[in-house]
Steps between C-alpha positions, in 0.01 A plus 500: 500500500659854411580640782243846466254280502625256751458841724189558412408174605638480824386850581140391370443183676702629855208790482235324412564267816417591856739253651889482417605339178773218482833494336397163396171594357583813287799305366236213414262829348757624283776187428796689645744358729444533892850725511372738239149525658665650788737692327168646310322583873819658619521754147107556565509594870765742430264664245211500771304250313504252767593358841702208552491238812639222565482259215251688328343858366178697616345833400711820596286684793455860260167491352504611157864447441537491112737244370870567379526760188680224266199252615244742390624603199462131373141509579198582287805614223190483223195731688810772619572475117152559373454794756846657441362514115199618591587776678767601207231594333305681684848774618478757258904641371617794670301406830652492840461218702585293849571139425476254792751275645409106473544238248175702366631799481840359355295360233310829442788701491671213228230540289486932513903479423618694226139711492529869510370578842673570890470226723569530872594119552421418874802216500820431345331198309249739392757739420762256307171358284359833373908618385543164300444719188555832422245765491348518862599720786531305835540696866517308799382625807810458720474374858513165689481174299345204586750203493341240319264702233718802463179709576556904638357491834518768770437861530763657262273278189177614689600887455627441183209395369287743639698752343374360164211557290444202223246410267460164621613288746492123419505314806536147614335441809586184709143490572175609304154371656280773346327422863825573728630734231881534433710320729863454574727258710757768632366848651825651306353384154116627595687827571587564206250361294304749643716773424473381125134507518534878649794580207297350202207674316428134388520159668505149293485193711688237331398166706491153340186310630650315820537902695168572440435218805732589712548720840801605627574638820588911429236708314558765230114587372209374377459357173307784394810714538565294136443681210585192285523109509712267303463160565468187266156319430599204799337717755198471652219679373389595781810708594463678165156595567576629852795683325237633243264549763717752651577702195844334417530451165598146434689346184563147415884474379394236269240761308770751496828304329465303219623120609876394566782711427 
């Protein structure tokens, strides 16, 4: 089993369980040696993805803890695809914009590279993706960054932001119930996704259809604080309507890009 998805896995079936999980059983799960299971559980509590005991792994205690950058950017590749696409189409050249950190936003900003518009990239990934190709102008906010995701965090990014005014601000929130509203899993991200929503004349939600279920622990609005959703046609409809319901305006990637690249 490659080992991103041999991660996944472990990470997977150690949450999904309210007891500890064996050595022996997730190297039964995935058909890795014993010695590299626990080599595995040692990498992943590191990265705060787990706990390990004696012989065996169990959830990490911080609700909402997202899973290791590299991890996540192996999920859902397709659906961060289609949105990324999506919402290349609807930025207009020459506007000004806040791009999101995340393997969303990294995709986002991927797909805007090269396109004649000023991005504020909200992490070095984000950053690094949108100067692939030449034609864009990327600031960074400056400030503390967050080991793992090379997110800004802290109150030097906060001001800088808020010293801003952008078109749009295309955000990637860790959590988007349209019930609960925009969530995060650190207070220093919900900080400053605020601040975006203060600094931007226009918010776009990008959020594939597994966020639009989820809580997290720190809030940053309501959904209604969305001026636009871009999701893929997986979610629920249900979630759309509520979306709709609230005067989001909702798009389907899928209706927006024209198949594979």
């Amino acid at each position: 089993m490659q080992r991103s998805l041999r991660h996944q896995t472990i990470i997977s079936t150690v949450l999904a369980s309210r007891a500890p999980v064996a050595v022996s059983a997730l190297s039964e799960l995935t058909g890795a040696s014993a010695i590299t299971i626990r080599r595995d559980l040692a990498e992943l509590e590191a990265q705060g993805a787990l706990r390990r005991i004696h012989g065996a792994a169990t959830r990490s205690p911080a609700r909402g803890t997202p899973l290791p950058f590299a991890l996540r950017a192996d999920e859902l590749q397709e659906p961060k695809r289609l949105i990324a696409a999506a919402i290349d189409s609807l930025v207009m050249d020459g506007q000004s914009l806040i791009i999101d950190g995340g393997t969303t936003g990294q995709a986002i900003a991927r797909a805007l590279a090269g396109r004649p518009v000023t991005g504020l990239a909200l992490s070095l990934h984000t950053a690094a993706a949108l100067a692939e190709r030449p034609g864009s102008r990327v600031l960074v906010p400056g400030g503390v960054l967050e080991p793992d995701s090379l997110a800004f965090e802290g109150g030097e990014a906060v001001d800088y932001v808020r010293g801003l005014r952008v078109d749009v601000a295309i955000l990637a929130a860790c959590s988007a119930s349209p019930e609960h509203g925009l969530t995060s899993t650190s207070p220093e991200d919900a900080r400053l996704k605020v601040a975006c929503l203060e600094s931007a004349s226009r918010t776009v939600l990008a959020a594939t259809p597994d966020k639009l279920e989820r809580t997290s622990t720190f809030r940053v609005a309501g959904a209604e604080r969305v001026d636009v959703l871009v999701t893929t046609r997986a979610a629920h409809p249900d979630l759309l309507a509520h979306y709709g319901d609230l005067g989001v305006q909702v798009h389907l990637a899928e209706d927006l890009v024209d198949g594979p690249r």
